[in-house]
GUTOR-895277 format. One line per 3 residues: for each residue x, y, z of N, C-alpha, C, O. Coordinates in Angstrom, 1 decimal. Example, Ala and Ser with C-alpha at 12.3 -4.5 7.8 and 13.67 -1.06 7.14 Angstrom:
BEGIN
13.2:-5.7:7.8:12.3:-4.5:7.8:13.2:-3.3:7.8:14.2:-3.3:8.5 | 12.8:-2.2:7.1:13.7:-1.1:7.1:12.9:0.0:7.9:13.4:1.1:8.0
This chain:
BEGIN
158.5:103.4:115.6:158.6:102.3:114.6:158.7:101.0:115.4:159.3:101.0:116.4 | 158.2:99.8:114.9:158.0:98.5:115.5:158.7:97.6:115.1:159.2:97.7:114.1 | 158.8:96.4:115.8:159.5:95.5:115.3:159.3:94.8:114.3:158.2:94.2:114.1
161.0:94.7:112.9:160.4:93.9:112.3:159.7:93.0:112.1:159.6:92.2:113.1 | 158.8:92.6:110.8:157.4:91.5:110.9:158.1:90.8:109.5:159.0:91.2:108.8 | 157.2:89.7:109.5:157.3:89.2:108.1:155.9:89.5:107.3:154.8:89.6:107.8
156.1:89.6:106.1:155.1:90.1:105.3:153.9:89.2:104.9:152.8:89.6:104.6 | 154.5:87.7:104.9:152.9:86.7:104.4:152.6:87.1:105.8:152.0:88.2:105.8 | 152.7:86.7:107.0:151.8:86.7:108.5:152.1:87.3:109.2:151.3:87.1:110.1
153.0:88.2:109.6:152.8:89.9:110.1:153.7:89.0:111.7:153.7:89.4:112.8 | 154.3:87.8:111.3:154.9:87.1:112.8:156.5:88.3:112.9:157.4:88.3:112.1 | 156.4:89.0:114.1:157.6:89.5:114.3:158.9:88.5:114.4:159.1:87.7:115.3
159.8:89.0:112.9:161.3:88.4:113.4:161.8:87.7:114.1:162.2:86.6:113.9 | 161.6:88.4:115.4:162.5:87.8:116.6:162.0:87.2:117.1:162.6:86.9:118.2 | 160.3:86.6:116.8:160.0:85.5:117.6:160.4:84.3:116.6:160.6:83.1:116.9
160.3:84.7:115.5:160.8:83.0:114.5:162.2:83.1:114.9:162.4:82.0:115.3 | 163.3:83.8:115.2:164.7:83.4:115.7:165.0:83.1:116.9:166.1:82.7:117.1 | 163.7:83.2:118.0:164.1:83.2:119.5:163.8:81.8:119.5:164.5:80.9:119.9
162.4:81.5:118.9:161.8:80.0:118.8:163.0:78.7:119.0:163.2:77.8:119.7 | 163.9:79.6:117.4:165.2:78.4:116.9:166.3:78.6:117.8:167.0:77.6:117.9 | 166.6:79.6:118.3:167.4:80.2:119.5:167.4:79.2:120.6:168.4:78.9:121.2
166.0:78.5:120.9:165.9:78.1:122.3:165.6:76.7:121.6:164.6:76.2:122.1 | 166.2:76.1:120.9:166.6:74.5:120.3:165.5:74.2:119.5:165.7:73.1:119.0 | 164.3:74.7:119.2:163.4:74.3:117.7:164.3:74.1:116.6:165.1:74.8:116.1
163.8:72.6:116.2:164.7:72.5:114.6:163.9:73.5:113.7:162.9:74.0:114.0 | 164.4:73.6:112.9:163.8:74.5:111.5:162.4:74.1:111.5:161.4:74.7:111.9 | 162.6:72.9:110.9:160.7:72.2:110.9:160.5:73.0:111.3:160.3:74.0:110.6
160.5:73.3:112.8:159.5:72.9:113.9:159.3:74.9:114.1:158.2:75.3:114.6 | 160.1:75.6:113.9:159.7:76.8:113.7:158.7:77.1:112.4:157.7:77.8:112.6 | 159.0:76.7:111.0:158.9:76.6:109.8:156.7:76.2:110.1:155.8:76.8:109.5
156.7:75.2:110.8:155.3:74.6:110.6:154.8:76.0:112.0:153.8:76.7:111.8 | 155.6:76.1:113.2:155.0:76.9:113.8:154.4:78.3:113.5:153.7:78.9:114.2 | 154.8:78.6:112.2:154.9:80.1:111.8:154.2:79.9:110.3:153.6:80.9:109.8
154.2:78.5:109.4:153.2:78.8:108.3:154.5:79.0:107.5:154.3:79.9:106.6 | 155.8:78.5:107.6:156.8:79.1:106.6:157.3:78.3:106.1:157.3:77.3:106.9 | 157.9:77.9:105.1:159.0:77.1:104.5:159.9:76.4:105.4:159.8:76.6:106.6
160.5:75.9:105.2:162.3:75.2:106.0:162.6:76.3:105.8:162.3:77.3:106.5 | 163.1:76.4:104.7:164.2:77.5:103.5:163.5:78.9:104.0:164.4:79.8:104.4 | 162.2:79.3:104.1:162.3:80.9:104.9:162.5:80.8:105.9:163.2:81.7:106.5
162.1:79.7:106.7:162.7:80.0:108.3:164.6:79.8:108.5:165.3:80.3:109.4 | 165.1:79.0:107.4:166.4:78.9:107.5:167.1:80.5:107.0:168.2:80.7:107.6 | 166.6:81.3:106.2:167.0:82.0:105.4:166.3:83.5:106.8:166.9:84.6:106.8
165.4:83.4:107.3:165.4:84.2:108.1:166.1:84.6:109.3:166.5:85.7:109.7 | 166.2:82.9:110.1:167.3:83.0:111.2:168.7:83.1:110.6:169.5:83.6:111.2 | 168.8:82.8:109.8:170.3:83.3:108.6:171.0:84.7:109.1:172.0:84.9:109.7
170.0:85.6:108.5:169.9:87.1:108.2:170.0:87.6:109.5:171.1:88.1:109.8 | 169.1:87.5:110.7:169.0:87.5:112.1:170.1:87.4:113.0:170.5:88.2:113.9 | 170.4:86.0:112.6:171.5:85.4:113.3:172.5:87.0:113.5:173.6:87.0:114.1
C-alpha cells in the first residue's frame, strides 16, 4: 500500500505538508499543488 495522494492530482500528502513544514506560506503550497488556501490549510490541518 502507498502513500497517501490527494484525489483532484494524485500529489502525495506528505509532500503538500513537508513543502509548509519547511516555511511555505499556504499560498505558496496551495498554488504549488493546484489547491485552494482552504485545502492546503485543511490538509496540513489533518497531517499536522
Amino acid at each position: 500500500m502507498g502513500a497517501p495522494v490527494l484525489a483532484t492530482n494524485n500529489v502525495q500528502v506528505d509532500n503538500v505538508v513537508a513543502l509548509w513544514r519547511a516555511g511555505e506560506s499556504l499560498k505558496a503550497v496551495a498554488e504549488e499543488y493546484g489547491l485552494t488556501r482552504d485545502a492546503a490549510e485543511a490538509i496540513c490541518r489533518i497531517a499536522a
